[in-house]
C-alpha positions in Angstrom: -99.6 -41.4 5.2 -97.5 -40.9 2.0 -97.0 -43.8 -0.1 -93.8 -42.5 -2.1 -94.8 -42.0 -5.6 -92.5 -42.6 -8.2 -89.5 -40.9 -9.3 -87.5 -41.1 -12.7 -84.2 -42.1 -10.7 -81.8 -40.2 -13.6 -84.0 -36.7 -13.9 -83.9 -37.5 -9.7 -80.6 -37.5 -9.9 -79.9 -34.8 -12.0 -81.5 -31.7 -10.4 -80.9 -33.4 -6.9 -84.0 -33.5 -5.8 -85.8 -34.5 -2.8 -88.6 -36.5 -1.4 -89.7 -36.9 2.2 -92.7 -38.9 3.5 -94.2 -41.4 5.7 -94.8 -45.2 5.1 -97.0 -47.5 6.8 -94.5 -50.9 6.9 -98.0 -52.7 7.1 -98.2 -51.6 3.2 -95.0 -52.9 2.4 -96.0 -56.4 1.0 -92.1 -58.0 2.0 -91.6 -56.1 5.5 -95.2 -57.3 6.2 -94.6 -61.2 5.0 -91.3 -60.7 7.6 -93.7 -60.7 10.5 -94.2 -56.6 10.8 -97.2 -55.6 12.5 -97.1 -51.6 12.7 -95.2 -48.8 13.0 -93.8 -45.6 11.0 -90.9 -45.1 8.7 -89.9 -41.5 7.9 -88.3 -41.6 5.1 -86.2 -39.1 3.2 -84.8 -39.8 -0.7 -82.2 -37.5 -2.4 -80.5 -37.7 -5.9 -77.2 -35.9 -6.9 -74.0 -36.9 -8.1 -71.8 -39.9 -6.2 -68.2 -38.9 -5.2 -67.0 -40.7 -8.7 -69.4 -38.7 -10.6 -72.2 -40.6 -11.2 -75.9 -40.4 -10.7 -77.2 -41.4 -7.0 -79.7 -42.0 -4.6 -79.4 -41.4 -1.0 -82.1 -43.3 1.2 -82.8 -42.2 4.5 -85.2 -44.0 6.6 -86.0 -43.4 10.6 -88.5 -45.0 12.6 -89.3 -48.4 14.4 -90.7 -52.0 13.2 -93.0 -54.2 15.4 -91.7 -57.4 14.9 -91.7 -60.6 16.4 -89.0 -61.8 18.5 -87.6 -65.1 17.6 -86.5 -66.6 20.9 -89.9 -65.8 23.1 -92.6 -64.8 20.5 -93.2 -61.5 22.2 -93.8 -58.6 20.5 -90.2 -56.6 19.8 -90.1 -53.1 18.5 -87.1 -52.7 16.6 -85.7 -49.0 16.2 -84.4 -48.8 12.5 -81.7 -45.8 11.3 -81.1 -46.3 7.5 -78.8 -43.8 5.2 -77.8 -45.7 2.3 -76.4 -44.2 -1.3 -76.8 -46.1 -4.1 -75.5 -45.5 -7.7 -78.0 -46.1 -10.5 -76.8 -48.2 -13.5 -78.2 -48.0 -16.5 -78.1 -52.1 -17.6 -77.8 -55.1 -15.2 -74.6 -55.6 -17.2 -73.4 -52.1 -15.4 -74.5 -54.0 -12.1 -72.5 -57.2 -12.6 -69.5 -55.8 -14.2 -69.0 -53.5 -11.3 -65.8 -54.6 -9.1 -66.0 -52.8 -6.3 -68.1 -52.9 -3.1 -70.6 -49.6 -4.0 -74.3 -50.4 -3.9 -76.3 -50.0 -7.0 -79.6 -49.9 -8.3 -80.7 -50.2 -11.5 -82.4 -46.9 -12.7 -85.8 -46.1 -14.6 -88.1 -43.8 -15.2 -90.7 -45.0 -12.3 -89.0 -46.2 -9.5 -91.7 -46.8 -6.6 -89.9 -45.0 -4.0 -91.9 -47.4 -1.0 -89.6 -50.1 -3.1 -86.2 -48.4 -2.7 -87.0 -47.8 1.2 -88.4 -51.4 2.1 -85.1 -52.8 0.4 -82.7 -50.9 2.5 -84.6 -51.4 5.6 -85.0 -55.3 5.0 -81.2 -55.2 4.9 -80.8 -53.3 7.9 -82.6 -55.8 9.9 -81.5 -58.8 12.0 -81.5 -62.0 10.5 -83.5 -63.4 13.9 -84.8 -60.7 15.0 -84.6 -61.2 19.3 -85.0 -59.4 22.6 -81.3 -58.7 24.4 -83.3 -60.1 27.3 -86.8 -61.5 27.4 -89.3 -60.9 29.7 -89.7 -62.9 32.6 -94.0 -63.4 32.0 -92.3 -64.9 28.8 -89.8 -67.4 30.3 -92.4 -68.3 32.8 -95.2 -68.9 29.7 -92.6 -71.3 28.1 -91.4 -73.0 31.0 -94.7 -73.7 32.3 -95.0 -75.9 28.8 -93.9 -79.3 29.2 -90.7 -80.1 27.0 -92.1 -82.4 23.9 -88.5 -84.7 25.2 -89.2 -85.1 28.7 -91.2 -88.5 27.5 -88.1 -89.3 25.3 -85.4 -88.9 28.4 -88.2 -91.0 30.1 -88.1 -93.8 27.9 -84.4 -94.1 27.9 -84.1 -94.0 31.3 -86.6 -97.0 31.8 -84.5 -98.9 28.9 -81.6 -98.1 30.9 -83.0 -99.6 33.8 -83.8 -103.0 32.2 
């Protein structure tokens, strides 16, 4: 598997180049402290010219993330579809002078291209990521537990009854 290199985002930028790989999300230190197991991303990264002429990045990144679903603690693959452009700024001034809603990077001259691919497709994910429907081995695992209130709704009752 390809781990991206680096690219010089403005030189990118300014022949419109492109790079295509492969990552392995279980070497992509953040995506892997969200709980991803395995999987693939395909990625594709192009530079040209945004439609108010300056330098860009589009990120493309296809694949699916094995993560773990918040409401039965089953595994959940996650289907991700990423195509993001983002203009490169030159200062973080650039950045947080901007007033509109474009997204933008700050540029160099060795951007890790993993980097740029994990953040877009940490953005693109769920903030709890969850089954539409669990299974029902799972429902049956967690009702089978007893409820850590059932003794609580217990004592109240026999207070009740006093």
């Amino acid at each position: 598997m390809s781990e991206g290199g680096t690219i010089d985002g403005l030189e990118f930028a300014r022949t419109g180049a492109t790079r295509s790989g492969v990552l392995d999300p279980a070497r992509l230190p953040r995506l892997k402290e969200l709980g991803c197991r395995s999987a693939e991303l395909r990625y594709t990264l192009r530079g040209g010219t945004s439609a108010q002429g300056r330098p860009m990045l589009l990120v493309e990144a296809a694949g699916a993330l094995e993560l773990v679903c918040q409401r039965c603690l089953e595994a959940l693959r996650l289907p991700v579809d990423v195509c993001t452009e983002l203009e490169l700024a030159t200062s973080q001034q650039e950045v947080d002078a901007a007033e509109d809603d474009l997204d933008r990077v700050l540029t160099s001259r060795s951007m890790p291209v993993a980097e740029l691919v994990e953040d877009e497709v940490i953005l693109a994910l769920p903030m709890v990521p969850m089954h539409a429907r669990c299974s029902a081995a799972a429902r049956r695992g967690r009702a089978a537990r007893p409820s850590p209130f059932a003794g609580l709704a217990d004592m109240i009752s026999d207070r009740a009854k006093r």
